[in-house]
C-alpha positions as a Markdown table, in Angstrom:
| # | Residue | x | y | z |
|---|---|---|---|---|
| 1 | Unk | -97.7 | -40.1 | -28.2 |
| 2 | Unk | -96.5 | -37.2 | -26.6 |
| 3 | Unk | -98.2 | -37.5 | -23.8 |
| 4 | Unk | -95.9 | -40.7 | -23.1 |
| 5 | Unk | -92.7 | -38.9 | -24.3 |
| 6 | Unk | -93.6 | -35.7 | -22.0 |
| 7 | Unk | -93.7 | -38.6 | -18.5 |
| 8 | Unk | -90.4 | -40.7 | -19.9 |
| 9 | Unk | -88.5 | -37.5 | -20.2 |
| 10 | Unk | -89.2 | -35.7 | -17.0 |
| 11 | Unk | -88.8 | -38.9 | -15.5 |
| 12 | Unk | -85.6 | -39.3 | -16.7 |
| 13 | Unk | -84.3 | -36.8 | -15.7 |
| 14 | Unk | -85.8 | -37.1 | -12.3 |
| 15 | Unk | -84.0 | -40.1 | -12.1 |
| 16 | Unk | -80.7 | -39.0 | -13.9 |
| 17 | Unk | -81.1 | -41.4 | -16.4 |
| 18 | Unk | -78.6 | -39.5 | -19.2 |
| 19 | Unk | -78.9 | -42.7 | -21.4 |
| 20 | Unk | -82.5 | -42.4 | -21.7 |
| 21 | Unk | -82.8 | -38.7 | -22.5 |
| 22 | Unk | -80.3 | -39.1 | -25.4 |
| 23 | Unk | -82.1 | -41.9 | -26.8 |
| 24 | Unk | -85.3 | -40.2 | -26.9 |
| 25 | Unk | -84.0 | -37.3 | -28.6 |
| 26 | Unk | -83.3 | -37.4 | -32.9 |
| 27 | Unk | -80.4 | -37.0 | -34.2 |
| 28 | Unk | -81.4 | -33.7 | -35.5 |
| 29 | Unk | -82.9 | -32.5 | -32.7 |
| 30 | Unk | -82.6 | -28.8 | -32.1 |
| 31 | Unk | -82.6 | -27.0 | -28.6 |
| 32 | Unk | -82.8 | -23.7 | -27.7 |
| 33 | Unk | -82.7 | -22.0 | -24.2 |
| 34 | Unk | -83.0 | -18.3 | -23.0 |
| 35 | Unk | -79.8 | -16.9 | -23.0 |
| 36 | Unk | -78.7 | -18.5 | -26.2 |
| 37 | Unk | -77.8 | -17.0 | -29.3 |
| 38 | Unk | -78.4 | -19.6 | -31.3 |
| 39 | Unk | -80.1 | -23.6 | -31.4 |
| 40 | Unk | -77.9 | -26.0 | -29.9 |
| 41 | Unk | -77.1 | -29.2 | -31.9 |
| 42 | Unk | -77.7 | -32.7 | -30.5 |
| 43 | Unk | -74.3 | -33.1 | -28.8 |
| 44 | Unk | -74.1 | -29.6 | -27.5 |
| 45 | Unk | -77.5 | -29.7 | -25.8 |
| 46 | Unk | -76.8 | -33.3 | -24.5 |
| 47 | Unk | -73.5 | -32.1 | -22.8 |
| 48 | Unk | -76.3 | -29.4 | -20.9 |
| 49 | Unk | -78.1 | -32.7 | -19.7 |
| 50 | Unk | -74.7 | -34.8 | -18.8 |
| 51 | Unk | -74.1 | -31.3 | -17.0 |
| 52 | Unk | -77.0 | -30.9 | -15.2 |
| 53 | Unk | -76.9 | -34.0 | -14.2 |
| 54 | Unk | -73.3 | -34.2 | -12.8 |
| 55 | Unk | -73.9 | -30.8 | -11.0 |
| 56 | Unk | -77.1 | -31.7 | -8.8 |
| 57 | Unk | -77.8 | -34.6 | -6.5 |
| 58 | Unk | -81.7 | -34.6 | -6.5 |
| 59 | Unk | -84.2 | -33.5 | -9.3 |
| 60 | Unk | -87.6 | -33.1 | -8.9 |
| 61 | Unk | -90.3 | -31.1 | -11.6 |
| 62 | Unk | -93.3 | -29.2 | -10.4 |
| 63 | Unk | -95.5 | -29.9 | -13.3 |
| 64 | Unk | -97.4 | -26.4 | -13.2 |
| 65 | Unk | -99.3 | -26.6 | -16.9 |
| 66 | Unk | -99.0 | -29.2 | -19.3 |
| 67 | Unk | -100.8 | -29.0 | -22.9 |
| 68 | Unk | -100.4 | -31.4 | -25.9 |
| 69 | Unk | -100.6 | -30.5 | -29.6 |
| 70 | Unk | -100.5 | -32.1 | -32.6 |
| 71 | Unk | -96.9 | -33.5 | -32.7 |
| 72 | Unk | -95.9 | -32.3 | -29.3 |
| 73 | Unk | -96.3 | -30.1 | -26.2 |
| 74 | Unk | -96.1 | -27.2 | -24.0 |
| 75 | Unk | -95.5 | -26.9 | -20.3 |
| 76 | Unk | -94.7 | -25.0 | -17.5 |
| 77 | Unk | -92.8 | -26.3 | -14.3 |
| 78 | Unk | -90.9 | -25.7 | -11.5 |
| 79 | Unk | -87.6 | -27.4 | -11.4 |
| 80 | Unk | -86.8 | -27.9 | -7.9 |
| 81 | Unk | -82.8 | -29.3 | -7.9 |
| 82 | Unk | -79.6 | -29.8 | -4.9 |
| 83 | Unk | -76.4 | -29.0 | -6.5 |
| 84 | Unk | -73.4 | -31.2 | -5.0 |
| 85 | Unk | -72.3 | -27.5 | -4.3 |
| 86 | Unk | -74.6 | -27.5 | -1.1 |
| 87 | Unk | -76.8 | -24.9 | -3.6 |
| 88 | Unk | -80.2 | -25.2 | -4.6 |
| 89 | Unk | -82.5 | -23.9 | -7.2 |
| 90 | Unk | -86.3 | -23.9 | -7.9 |
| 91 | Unk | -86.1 | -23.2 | -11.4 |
| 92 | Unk | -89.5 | -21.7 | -13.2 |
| 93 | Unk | -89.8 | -23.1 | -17.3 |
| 94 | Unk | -92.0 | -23.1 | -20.1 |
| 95 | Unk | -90.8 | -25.8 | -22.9 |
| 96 | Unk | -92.0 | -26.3 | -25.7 |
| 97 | Unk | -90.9 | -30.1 | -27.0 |
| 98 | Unk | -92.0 | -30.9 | -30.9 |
| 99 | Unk | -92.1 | -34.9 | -31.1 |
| 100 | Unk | -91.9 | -36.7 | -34.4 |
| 101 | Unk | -94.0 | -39.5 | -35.3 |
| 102 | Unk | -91.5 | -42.1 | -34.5 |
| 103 | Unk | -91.8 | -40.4 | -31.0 |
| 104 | Unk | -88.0 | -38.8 | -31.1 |
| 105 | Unk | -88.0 | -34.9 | -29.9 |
| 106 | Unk | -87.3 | -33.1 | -32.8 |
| 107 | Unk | -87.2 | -29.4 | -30.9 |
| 108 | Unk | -86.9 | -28.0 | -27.8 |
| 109 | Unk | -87.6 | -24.6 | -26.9 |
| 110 | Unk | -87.0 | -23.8 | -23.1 |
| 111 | Unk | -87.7 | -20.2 | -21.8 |
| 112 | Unk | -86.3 | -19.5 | -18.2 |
| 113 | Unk | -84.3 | -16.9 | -16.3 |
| 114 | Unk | -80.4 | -17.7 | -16.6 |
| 115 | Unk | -79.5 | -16.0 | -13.6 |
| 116 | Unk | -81.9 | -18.4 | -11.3 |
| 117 | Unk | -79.6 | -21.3 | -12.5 |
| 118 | Unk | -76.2 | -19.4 | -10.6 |
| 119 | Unk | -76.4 | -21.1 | -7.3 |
| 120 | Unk | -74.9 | -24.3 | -9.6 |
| 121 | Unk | -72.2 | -22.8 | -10.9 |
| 122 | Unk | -70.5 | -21.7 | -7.7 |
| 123 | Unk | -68.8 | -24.8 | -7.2 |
């Protein structure tokens, strides 16, 4: 249910629990964020998430809006993350996650400014 995928992932991430993002997403999973040209593949997008992770010493999401639909869900949030640069960012997102019915992500569509996610990548 994706109501159950939409807690484990934030939560995850939260926690920086790289092992359990990969294993919720499929193998065929397809991520796109602003700023890309085109959809990321599984490994690309999961070197994003090993990155993110690496670069920032606390997460924390703001869930804003969250809505489920048949086979997945939108929301908005404010990421709120310290950079082990000393930086910080409070990050505003809408995603859009598509979940399969073996409840893998299939899709993720993530719409945010790049330029708010700078302060990590002074380092």
């Amino acid at each position: 249910m994706s109501t159950d995928v939409a807690a484990k992932l934030f939560s995850a991430i939260e926690a920086g629990d790289y092992e359990t993002v990969a294993g919720m997403w499929a193998d065929d999973v397809l991520v796109w964020h602003s700023g890309d040209t085109a959809d990321n593949d599984r490994v690309r997008a999961l070197k994003v998430i090993r990155w993110f992770i690496n670069v920032t010493t606390a997460r924390r999401y703001e869930i804003l809006d969250r809505h489920h639909f048949d086979g997945g869900f939108v929301q908005q949030h404010l990421l709120h993350a310290d950079g082990t640069n000393g930086e910080s960012i409070d990050l505003r997102v809408c995603i859009v996650i598509k979940v399969g019915a073996d409840d893998l992500i299939t899709r993720i569509d993530e719409y945010f400014d790049p330029a708010d996610m700078a302060p990590l990548m002074n380092r």
